[in-house]
DRENPA-3360 file (N, C-alpha, C; in nm, 2 decimals, always signed):
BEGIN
1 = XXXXXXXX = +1.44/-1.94/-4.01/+1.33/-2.04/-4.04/+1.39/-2.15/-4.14 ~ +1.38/-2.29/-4.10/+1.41/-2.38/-4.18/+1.34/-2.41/-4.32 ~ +1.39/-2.47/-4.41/+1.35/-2.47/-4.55/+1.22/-2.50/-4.49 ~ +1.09/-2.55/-4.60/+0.95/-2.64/-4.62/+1.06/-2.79/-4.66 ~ +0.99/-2.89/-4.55/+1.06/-3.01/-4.57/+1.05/-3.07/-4.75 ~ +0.96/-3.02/-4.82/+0.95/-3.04/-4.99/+1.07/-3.06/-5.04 ~ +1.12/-2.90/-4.97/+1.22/-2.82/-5.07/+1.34/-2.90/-5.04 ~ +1.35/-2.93/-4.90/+1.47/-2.99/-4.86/+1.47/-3.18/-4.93;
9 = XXXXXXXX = +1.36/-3.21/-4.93/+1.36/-3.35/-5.04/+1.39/-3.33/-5.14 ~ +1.36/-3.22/-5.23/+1.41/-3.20/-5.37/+1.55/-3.15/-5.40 ~ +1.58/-3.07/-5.34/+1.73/-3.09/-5.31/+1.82/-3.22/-5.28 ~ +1.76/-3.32/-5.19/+1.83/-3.44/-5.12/+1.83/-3.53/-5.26 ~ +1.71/-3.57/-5.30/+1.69/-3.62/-5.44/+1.79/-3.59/-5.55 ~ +1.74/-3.47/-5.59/+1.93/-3.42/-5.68/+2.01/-3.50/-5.66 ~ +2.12/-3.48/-5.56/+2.21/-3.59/-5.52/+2.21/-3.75/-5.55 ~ +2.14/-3.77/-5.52/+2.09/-3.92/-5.51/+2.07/-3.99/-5.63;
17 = XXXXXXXX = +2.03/-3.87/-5.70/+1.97/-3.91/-5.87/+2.11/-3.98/-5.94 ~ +2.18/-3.96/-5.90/+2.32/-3.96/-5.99/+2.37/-4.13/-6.01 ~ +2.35/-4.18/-5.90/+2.32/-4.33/-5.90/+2.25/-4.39/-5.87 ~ +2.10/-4.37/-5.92/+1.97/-4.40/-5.91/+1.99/-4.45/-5.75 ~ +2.01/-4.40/-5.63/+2.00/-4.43/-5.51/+2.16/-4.52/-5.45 ~ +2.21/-4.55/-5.56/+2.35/-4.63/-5.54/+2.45/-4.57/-5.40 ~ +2.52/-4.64/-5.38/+2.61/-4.64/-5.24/+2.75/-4.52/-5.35 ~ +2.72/-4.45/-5.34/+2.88/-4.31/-5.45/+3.01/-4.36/-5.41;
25 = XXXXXXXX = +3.01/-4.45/-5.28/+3.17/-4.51/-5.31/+3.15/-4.62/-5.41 ~ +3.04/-4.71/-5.44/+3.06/-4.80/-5.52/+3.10/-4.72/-5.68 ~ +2.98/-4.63/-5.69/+3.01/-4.53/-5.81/+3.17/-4.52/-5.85 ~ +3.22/-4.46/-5.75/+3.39/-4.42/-5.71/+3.45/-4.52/-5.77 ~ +3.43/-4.61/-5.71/+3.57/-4.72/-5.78/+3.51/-4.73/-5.89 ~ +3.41/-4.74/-5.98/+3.33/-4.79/-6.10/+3.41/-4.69/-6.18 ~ +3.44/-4.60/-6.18/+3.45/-4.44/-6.22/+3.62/-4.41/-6.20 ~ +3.67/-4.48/-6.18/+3.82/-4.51/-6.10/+3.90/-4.46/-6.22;
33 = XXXXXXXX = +3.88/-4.56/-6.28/+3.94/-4.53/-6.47/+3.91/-4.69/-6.52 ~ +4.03/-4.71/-6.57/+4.02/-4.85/-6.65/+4.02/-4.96/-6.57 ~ +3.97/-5.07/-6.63/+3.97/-5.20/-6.56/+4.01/-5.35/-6.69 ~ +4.08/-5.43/-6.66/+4.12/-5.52/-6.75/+4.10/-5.62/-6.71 ~ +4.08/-5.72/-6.81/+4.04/-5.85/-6.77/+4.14/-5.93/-6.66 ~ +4.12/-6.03/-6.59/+4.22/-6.09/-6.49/+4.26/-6.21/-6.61 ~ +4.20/-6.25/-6.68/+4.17/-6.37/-6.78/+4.28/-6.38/-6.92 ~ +4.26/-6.27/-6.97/+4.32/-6.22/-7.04/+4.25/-6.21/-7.15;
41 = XXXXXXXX = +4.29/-6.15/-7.28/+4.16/-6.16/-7.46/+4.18/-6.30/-7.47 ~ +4.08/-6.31/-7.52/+4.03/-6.43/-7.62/+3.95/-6.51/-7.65 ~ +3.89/-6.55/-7.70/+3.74/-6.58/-7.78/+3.70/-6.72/-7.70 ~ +3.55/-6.69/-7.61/+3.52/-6.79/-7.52/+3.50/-6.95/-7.64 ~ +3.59/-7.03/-7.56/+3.57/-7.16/-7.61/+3.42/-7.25/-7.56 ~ +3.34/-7.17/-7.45/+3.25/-7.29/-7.37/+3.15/-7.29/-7.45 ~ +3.08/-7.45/-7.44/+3.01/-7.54/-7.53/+2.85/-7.43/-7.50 ~ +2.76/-7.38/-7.60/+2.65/-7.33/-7.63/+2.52/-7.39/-7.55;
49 = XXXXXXXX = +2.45/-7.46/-7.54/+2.32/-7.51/-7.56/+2.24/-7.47/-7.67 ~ +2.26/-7.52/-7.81/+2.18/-7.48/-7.90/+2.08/-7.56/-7.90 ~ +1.98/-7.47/-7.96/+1.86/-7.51/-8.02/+1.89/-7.59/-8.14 ~ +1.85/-7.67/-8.25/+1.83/-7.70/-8.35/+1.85/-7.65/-8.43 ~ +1.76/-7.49/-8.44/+1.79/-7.41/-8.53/+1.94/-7.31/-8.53 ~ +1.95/-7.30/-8.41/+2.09/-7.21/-8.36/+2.17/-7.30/-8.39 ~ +2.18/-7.44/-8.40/+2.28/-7.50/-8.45/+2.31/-7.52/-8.59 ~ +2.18/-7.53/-8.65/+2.20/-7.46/-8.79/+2.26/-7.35/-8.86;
57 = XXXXXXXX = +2.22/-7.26/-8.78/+2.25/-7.12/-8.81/+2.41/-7.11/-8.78 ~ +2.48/-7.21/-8.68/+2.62/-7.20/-8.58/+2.69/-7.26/-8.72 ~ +2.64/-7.34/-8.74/+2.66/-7.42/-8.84/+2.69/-7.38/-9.01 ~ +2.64/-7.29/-9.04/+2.64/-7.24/-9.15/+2.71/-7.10/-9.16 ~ +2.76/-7.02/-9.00/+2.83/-6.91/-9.04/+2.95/-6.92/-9.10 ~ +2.97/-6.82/-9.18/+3.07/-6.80/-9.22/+3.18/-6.73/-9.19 ~ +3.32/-6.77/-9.17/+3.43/-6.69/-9.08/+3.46/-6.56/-9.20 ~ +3.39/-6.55/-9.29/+3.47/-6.46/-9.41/+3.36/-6.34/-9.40;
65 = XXXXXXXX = +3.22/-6.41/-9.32/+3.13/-6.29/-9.36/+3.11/-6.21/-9.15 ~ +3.21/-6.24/-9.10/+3.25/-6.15/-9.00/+3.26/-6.01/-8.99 ~ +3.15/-5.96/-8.95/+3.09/-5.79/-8.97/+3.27/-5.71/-8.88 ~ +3.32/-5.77/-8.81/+3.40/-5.72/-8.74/+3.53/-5.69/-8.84 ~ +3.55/-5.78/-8.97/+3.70/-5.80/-9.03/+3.64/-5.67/-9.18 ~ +3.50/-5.65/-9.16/+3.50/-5.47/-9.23/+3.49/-5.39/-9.10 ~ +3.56/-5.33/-8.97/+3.52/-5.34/-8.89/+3.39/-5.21/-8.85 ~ +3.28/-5.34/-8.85/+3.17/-5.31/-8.86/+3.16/-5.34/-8.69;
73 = XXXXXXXX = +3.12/-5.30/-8.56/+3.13/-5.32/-8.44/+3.01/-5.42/-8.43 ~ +3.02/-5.55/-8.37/+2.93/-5.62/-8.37/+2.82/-5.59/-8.31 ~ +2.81/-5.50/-8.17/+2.72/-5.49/-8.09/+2.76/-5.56/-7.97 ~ +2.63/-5.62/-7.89/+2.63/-5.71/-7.76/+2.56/-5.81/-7.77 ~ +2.64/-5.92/-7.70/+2.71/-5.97/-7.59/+2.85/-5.93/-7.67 ~ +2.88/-5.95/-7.79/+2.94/-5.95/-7.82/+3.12/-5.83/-7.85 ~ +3.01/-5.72/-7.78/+3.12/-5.63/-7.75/+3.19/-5.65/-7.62 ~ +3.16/-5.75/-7.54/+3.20/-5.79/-7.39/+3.31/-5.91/-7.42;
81 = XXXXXXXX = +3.23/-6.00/-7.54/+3.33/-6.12/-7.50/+3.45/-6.16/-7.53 ~ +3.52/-6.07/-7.57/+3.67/-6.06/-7.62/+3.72/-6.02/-7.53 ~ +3.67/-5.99/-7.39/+3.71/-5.97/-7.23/+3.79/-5.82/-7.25 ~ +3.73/-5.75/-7.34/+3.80/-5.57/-7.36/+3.75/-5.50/-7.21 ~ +3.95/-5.42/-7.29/+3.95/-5.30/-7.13/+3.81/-5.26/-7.13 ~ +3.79/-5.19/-7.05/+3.67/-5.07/-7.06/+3.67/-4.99/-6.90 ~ +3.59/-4.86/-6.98/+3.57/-4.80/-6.83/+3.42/-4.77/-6.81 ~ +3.38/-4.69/-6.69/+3.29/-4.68/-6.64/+3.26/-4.47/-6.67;
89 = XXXXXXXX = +3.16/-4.42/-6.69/+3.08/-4.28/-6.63/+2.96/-4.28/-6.61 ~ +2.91/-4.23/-6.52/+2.78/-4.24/-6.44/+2.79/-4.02/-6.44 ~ +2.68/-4.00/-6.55/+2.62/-3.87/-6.53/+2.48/-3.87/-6.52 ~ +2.44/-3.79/-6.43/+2.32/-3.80/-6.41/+2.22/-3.91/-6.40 ~ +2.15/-3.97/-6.53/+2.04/-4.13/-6.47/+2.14/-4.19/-6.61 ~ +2.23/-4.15/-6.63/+2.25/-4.22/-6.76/+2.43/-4.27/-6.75 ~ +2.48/-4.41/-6.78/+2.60/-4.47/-6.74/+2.67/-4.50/-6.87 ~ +2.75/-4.47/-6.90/+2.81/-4.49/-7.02/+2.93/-4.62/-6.97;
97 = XXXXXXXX = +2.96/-4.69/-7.06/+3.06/-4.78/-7.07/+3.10/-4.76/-7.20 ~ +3.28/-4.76/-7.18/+3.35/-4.77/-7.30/+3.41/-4.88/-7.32 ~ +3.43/-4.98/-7.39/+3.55/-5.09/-7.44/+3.65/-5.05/-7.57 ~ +3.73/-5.04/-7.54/+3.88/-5.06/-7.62/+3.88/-5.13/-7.76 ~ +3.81/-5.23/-7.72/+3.80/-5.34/-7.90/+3.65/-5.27/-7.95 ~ +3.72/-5.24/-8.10/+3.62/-5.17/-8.18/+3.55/-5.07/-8.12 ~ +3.59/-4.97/-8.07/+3.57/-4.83/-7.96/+3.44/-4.86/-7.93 ~ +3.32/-4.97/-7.90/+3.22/-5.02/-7.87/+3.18/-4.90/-7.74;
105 = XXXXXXXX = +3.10/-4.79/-7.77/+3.03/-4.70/-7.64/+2.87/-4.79/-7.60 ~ +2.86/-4.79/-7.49/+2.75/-4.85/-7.47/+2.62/-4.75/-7.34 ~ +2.55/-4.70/-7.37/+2.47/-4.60/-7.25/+2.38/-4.70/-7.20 ~ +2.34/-4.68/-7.08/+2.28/-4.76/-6.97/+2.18/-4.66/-6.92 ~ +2.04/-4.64/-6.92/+1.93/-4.55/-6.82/+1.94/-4.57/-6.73 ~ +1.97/-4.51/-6.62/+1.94/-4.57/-6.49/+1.83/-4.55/-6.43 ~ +1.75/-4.46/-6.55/+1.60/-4.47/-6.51/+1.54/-4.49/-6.58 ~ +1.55/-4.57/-6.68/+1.52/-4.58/-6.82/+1.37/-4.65/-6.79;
113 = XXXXXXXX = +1.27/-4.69/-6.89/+1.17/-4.75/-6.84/+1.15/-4.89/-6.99 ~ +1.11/-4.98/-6.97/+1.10/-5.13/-7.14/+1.04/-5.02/-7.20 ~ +1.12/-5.09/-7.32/+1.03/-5.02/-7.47/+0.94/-5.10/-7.53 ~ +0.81/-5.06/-7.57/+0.72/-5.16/-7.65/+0.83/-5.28/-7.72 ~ +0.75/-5.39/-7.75/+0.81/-5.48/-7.83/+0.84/-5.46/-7.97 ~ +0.74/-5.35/-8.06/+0.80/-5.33/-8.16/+0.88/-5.21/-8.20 ~ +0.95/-5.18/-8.10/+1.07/-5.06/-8.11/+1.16/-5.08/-8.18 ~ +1.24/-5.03/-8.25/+1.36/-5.10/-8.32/+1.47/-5.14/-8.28;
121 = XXXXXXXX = +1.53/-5.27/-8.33/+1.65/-5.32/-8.25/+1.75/-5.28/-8.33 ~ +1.87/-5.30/-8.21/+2.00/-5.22/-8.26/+2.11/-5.33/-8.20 ~ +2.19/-5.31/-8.25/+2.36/-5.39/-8.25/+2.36/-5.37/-8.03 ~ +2.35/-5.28/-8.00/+2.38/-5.31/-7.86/+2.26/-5.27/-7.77 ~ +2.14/-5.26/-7.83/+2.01/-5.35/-7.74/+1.95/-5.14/-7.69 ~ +1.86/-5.21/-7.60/+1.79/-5.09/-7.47/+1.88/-5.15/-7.35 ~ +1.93/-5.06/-7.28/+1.94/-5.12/-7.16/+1.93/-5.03/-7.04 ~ +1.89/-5.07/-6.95/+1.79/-5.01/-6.79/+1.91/-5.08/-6.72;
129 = XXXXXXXX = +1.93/-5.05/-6.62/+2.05/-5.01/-6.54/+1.98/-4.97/-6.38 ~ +1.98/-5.08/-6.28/+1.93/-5.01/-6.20/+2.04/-5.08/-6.08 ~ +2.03/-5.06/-5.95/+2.12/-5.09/-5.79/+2.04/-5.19/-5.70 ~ +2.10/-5.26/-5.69/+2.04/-5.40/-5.57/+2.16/-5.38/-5.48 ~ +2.14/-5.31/-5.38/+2.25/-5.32/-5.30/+2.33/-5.22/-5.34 ~ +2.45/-5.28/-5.28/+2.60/-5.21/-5.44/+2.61/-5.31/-5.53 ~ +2.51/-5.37/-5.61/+2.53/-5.47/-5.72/+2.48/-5.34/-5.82 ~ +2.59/-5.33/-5.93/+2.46/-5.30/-6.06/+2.45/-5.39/-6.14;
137 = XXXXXXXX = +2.31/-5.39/-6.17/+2.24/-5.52/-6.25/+2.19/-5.42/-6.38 ~ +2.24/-5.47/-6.49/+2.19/-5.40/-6.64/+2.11/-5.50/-6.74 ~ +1.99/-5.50/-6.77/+1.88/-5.56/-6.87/+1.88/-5.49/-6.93 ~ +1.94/-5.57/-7.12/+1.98/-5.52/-7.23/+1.83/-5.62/-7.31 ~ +1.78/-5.52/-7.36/+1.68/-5.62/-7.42/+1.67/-5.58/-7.62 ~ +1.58/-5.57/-7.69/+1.55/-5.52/-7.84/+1.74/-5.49/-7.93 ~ +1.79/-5.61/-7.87/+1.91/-5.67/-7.98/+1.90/-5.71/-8.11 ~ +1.94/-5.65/-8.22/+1.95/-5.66/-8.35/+2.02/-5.85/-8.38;
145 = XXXXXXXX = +1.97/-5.95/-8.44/+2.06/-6.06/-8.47/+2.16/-6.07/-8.51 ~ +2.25/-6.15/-8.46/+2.38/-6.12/-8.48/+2.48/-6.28/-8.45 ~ +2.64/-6.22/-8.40/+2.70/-6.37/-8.37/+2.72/-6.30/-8.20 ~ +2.68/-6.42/-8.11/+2.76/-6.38/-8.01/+2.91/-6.37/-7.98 ~ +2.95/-6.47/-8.06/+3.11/-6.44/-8.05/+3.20/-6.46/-8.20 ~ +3.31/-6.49/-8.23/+3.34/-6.48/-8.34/+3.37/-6.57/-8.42 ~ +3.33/-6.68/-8.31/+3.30/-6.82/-8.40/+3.15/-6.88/-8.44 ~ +3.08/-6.77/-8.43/+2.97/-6.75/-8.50/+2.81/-6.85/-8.43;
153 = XXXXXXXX = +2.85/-6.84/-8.29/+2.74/-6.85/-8.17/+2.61/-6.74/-8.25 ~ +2.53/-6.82/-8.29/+2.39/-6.67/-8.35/+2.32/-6.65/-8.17 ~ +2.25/-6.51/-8.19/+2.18/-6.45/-8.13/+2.07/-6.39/-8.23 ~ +1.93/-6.38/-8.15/+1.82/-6.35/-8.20/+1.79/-6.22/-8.18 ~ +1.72/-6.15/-8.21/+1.62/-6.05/-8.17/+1.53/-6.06/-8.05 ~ +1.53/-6.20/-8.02/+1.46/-6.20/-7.87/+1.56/-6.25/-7.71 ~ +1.68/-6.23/-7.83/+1.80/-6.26/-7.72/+1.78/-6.11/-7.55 ~ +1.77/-6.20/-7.46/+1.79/-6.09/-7.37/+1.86/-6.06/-7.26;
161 = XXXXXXXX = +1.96/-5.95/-7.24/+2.12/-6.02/-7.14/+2.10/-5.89/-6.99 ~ +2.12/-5.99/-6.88/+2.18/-5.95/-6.76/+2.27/-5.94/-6.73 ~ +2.33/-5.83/-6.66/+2.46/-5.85/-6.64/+2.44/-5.82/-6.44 ~ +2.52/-5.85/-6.40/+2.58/-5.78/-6.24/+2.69/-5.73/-6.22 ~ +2.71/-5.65/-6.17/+2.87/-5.59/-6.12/+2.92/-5.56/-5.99 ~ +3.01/-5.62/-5.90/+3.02/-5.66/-5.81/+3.13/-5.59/-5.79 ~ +3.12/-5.47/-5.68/+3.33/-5.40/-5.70/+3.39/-5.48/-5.56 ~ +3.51/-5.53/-5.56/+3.55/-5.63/-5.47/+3.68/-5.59/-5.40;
169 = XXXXXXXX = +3.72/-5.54/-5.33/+3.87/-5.53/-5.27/+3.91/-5.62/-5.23 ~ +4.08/-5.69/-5.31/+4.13/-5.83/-5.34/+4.33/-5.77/-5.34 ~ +4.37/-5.81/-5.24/+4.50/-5.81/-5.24/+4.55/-5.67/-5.26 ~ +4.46/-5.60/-5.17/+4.57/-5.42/-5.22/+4.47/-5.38/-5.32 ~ +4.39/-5.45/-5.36/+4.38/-5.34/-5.50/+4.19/-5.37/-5.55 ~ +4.16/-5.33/-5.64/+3.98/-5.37/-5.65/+3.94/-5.49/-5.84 ~ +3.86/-5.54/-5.77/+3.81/-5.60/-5.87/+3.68/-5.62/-5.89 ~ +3.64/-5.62/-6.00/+3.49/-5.59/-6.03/+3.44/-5.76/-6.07;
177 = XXXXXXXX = +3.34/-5.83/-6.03/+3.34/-5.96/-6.06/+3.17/-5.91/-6.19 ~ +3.19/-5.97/-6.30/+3.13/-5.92/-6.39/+3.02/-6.11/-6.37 ~ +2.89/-6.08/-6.40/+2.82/-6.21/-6.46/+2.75/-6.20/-6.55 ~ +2.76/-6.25/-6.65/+2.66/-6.23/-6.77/+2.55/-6.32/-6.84 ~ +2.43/-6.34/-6.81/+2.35/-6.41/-6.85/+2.29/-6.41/-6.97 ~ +2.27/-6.47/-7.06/+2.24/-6.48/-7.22/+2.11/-6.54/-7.18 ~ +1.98/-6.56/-7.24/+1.91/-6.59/-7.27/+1.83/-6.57/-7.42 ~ +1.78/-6.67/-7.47/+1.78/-6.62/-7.62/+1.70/-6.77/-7.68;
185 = XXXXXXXX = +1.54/-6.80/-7.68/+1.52/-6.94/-7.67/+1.51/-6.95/-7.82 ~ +1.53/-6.90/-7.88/+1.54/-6.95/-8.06/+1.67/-7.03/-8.08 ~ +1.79/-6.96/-8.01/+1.90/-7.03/-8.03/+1.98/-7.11/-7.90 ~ +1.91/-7.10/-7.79/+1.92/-7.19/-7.68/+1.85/-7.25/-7.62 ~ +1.93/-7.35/-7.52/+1.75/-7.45/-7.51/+1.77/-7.39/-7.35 ~ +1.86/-7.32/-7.29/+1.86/-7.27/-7.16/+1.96/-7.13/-7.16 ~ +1.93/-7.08/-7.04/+2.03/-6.94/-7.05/+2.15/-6.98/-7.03 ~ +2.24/-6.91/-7.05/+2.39/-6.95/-7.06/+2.47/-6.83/-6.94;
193 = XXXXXXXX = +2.49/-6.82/-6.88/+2.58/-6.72/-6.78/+2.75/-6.77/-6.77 ~ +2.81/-6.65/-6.78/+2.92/-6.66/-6.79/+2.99/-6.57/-6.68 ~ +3.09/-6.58/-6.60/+3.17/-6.52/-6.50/+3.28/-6.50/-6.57 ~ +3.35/-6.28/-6.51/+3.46/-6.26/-6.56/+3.54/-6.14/-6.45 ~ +3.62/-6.17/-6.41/+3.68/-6.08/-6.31/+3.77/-5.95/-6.39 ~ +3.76/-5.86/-6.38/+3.86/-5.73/-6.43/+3.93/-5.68/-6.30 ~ +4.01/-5.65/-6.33/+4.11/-5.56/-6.22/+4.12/-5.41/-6.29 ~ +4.14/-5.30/-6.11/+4.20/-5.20/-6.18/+4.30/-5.17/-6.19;
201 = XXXXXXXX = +4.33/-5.11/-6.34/+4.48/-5.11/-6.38/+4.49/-4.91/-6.39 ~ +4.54/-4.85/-6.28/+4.57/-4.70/-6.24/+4.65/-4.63/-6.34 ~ +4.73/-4.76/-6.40/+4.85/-4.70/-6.51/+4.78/-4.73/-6.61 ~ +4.64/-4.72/-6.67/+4.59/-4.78/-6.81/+4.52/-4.67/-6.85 ~ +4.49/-4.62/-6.99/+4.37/-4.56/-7.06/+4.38/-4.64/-7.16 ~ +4.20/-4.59/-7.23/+4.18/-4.65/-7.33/+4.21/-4.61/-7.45 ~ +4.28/-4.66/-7.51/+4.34/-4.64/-7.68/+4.25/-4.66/-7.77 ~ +4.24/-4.56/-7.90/+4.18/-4.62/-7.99/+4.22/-4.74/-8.07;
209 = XXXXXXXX = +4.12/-4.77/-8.10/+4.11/-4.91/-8.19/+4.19/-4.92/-8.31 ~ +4.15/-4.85/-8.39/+4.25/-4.81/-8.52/+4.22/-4.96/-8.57 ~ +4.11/-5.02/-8.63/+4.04/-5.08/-8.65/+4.08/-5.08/-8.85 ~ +4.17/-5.21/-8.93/+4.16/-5.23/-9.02/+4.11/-5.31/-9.08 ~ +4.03/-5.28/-9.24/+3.97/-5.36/-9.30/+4.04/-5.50/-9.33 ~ +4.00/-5.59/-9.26/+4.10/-5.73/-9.32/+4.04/-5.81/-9.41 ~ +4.11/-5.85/-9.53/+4.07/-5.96/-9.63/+4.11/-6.10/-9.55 ~ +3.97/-6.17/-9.58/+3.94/-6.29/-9.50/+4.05/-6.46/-9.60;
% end
């Protein structure tokens, strides 16, 4: 006698849970190991859209009071835009990302559900994590203020970022086409998206940071 068809959905479901419904070869290459930028490090030069006030605020940071040079980990966007290695784990509804600069761990729900608006914010946000296709798309919302990058771009507390990930097979080998959307209308007068390609590198792990205090 065959299972009760229930039993055999709750079983099939298990499975499935693991990438909230995702395609497991996409998973696979995500999960591959390391991926590095095609670009190379270094601190985005492109022009902002500030607000008034975000240009105030752009305006008045200071390069000495850089949370990173106590290395204090800034958070996000900002743990992305130095274009750091990083890897991928997908356990169960929950995706972990590692980056290399300032050992930045980041968890993703993949079933996560918005938190009230007055939850507390933190250096690298809530973020829900769900599959369009084989795209994963991650909404990072309740971000603590901060700099988006380290020339002192502010971000608000109502900053809120999309990202997509796109795994691509390119000459022999795979690439992940990354997009990242900023939105943040205190300190922008429009969203700002940014494109960044990583490749996998088979011969890479991630190293610690070994992160020292620098006098500015």
């Amino acid at each position: 006698m065959g299972r009760p068809a229930c039993i055999v959905f709750a079983v099939c479901l298990t499975h499935v849970q693991l990438g909230a419904l995702a395609n497991p070869q996409v998973i696979g290459k995500l999960e591959a190991g390391v991926w590095t930028s095609v670009g190379g490090l270094g601190t985005s030069t492109r022009e902002y859209p500030l607000t008034e006030s975000g240009r105030q605020r752009f305006e008045s940071f200071r390069l000495d009071r850089d949370p990173s040079l106590q290395c204090i980990p800034p958070g996000m966007p900002r743990g992305f835009s130095p274009r750091s290695p990083m890897d991928f784990s997908f356990e169960g509804d929950t995706l972990t990302i590692r980056y290399e600069t300032m050992d930045v761990v980041r968890t993703i729900l993949m079933d996560g559900a918005p938190l009230p608006p007055d939850a507390p914010h933190t250096p690298n946000g809530h973020s829900i994590g769900q599959w369009t296709g084989d795209t994963l798309v991650i909404d990072t919302t309740h971000l603590s203020a901060g700099e988006v990058n380290r020339n002192g771009i502010p971000k608000s507390e109502r900053m809120i970022i999309r990202e997509t990930y796109d795994v691509e097979d390119r000459n022999g080998g795979m690439v992940v086409i990354i997009r990242m959307t900023l939105t943040d209308p205190e300190n922008f007068t429009e969203p700002v998206t940014q494109t960044e390609m990583f490749e996998y590198r088979p011969d890479w792990e991630l190293l610690p940071f070994e992160c020292h205090v620098t006098e500015y």
